[in-house]
N, CA, C and O atoms as a GROMACS GRO file, in nm:
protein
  196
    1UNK      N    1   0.082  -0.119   0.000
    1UNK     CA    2   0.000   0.000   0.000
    1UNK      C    3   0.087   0.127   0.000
    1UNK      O    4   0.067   0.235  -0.055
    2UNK      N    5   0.176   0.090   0.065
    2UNK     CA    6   0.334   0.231   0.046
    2UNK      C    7   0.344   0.277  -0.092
    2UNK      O    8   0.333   0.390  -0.139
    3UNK      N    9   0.369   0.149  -0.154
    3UNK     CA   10   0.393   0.196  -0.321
    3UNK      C   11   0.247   0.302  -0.369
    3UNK      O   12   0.246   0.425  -0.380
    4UNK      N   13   0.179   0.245  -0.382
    4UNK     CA   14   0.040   0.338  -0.383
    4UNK      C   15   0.050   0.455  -0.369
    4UNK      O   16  -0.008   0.532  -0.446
    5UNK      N   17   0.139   0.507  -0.251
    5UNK     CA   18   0.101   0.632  -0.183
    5UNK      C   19   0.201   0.746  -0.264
    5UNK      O   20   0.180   0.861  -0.303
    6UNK      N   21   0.345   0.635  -0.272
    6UNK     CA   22   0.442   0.719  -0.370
    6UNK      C   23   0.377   0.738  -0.483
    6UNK      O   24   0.369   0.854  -0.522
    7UNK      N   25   0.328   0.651  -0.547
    7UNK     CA   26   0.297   0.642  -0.714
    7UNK      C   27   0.159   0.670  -0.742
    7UNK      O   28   0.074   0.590  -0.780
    8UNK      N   29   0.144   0.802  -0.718
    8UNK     CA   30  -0.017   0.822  -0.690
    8UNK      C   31  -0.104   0.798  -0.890
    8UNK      O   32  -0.222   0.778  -0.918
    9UNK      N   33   0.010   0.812  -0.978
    9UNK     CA   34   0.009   0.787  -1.103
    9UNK      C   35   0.029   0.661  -1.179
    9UNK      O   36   0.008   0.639  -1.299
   10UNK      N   37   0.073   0.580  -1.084
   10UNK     CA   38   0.126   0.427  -1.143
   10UNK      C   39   0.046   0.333  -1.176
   10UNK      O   40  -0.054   0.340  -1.105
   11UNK      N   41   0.043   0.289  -1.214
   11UNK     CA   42  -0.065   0.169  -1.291
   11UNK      C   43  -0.009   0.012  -1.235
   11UNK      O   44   0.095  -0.016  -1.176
   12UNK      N   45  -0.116  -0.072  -1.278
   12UNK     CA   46  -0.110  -0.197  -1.219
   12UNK      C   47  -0.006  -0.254  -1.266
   12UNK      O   48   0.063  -0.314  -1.184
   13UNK      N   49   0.040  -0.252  -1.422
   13UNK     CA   50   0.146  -0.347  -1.485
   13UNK      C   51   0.283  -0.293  -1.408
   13UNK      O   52   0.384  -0.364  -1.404
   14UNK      N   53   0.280  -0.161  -1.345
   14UNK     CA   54   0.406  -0.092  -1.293
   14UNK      C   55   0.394  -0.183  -1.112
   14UNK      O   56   0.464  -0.274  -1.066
   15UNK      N   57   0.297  -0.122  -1.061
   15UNK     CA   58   0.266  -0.225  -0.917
   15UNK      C   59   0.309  -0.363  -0.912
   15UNK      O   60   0.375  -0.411  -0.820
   16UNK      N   61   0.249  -0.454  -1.062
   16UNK     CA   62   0.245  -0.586  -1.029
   16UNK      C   63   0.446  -0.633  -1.081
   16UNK      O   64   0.483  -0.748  -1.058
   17UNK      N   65   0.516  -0.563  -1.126
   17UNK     CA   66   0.638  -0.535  -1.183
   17UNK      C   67   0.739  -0.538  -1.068
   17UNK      O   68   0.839  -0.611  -1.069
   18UNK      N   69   0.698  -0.436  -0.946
   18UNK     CA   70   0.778  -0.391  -0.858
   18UNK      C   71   0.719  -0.518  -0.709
   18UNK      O   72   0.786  -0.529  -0.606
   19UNK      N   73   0.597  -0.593  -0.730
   19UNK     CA   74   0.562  -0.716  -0.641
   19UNK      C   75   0.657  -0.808  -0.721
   19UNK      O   76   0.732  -0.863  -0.640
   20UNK      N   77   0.689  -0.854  -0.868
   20UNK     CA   78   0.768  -0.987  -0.924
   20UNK      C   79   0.906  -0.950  -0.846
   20UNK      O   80   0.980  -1.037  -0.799
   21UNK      N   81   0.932  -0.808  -0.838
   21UNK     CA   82   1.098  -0.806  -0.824
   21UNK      C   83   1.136  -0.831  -0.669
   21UNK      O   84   1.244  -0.868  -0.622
   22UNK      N   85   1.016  -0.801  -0.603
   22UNK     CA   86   1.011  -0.880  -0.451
   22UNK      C   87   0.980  -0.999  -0.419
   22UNK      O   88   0.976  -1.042  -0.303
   23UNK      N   89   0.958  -1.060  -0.519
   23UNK     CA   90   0.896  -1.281  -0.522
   23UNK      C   91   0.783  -1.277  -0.530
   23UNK      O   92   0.723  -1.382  -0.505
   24UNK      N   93   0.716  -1.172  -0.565
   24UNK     CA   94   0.536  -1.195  -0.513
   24UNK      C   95   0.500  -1.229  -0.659
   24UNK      O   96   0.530  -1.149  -0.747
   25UNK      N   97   0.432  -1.356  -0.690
   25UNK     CA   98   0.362  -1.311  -0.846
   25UNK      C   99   0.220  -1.330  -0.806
   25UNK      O  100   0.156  -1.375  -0.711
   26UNK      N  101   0.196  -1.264  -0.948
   26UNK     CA  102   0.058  -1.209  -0.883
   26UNK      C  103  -0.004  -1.152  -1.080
   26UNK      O  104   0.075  -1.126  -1.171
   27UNK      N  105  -0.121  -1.151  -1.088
   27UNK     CA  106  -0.212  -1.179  -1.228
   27UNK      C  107  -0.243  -0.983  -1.162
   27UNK      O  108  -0.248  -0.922  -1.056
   28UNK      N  109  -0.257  -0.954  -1.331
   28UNK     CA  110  -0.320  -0.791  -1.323
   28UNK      C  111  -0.447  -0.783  -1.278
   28UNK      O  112  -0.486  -0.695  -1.200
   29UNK      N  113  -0.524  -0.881  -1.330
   29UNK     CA  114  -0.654  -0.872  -1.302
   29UNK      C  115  -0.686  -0.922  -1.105
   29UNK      O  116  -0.788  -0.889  -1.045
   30UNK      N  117  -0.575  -1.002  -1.046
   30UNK     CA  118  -0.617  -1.060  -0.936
   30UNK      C  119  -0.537  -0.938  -0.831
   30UNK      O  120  -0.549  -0.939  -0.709
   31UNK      N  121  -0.473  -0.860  -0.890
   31UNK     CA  122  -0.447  -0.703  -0.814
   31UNK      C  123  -0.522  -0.614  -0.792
   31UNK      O  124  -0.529  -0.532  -0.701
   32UNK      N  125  -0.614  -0.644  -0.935
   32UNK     CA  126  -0.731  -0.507  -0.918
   32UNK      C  127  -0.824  -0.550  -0.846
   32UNK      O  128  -0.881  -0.465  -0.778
   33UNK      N  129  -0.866  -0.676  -0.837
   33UNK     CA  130  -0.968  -0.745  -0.744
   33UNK      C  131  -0.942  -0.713  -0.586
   33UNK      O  132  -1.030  -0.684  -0.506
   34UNK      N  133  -0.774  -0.724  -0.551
   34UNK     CA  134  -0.730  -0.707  -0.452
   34UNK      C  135  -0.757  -0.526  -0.388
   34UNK      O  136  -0.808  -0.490  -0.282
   35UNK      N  137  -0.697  -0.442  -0.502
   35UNK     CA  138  -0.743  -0.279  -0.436
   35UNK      C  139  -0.935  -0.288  -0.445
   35UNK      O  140  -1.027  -0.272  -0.365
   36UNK      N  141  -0.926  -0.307  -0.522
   36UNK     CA  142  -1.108  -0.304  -0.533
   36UNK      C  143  -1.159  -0.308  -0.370
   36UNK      O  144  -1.215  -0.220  -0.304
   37UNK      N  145  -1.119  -0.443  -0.332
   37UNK     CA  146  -1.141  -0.467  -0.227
   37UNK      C  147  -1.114  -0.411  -0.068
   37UNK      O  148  -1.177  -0.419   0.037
   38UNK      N  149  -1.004  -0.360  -0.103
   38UNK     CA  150  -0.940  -0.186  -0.021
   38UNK      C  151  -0.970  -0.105  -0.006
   38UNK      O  152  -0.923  -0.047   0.092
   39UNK      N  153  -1.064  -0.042  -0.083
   39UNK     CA  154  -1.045   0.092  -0.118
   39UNK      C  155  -1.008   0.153  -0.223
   39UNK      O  156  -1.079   0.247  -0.257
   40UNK      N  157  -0.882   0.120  -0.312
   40UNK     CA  158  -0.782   0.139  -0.334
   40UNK      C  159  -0.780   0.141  -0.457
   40UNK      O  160  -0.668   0.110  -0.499
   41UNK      N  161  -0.866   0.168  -0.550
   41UNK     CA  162  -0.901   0.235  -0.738
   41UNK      C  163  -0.842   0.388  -0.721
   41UNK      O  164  -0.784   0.444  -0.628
   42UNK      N  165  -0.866   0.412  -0.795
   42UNK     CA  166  -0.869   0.573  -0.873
   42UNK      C  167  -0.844   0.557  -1.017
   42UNK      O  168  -0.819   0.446  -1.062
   43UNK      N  169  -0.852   0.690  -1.112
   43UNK     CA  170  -0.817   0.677  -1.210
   43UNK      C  171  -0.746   0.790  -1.270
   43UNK      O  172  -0.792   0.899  -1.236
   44UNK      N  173  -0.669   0.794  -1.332
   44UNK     CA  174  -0.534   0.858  -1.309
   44UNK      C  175  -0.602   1.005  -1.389
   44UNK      O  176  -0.695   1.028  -1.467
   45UNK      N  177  -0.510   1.071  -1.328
   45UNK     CA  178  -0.564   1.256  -1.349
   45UNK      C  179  -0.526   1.296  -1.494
   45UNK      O  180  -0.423   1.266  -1.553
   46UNK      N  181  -0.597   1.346  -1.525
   46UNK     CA  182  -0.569   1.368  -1.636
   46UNK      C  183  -0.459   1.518  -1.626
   46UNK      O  184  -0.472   1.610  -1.546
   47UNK      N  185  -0.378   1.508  -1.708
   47UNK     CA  186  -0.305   1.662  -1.705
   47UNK      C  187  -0.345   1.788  -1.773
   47UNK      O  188  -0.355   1.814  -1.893
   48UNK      N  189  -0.363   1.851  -1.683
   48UNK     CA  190  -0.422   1.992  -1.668
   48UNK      C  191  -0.289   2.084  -1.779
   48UNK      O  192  -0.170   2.056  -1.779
   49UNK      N  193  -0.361   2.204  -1.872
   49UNK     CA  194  -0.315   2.293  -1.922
   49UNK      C  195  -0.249   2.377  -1.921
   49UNK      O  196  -0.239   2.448  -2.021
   0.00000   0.00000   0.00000
C-alpha cells in the first residue's frame, strides 16, 4: 500500500512489476480485485493545461 502512496500515477502493470521483483507473483486482473477490495481504485488525473 506504500507503493500506492508514492505512485499516486502508477498503474497496475508498474505495481504488479515492482511485487515480481520482490517474489510476489501475482495476475493484473487478481491485483485489481485485490485494491477493489481496499479501497484502493482511482483513475489517473488527467493533465491539466
Amino acid at each position: 500500500m506504500a507503493w500506492l502512496a508514492e505512485h499516486r500515477d502508477g498503474t497496475l502493470f508498474e505495481l504488479r512489476d515492482t511485487l515480481s521483483a520482490q517474489g510476489i507473483a501475482i495476475s493484473k486482473s487478481a491485483l485489481h480485485r485485490f485494491l477493489v477490495r481496499h479501497g484502493q481504485t482511482r483513475k489517473k488525473e488527467l493533465a491539466t493545461r
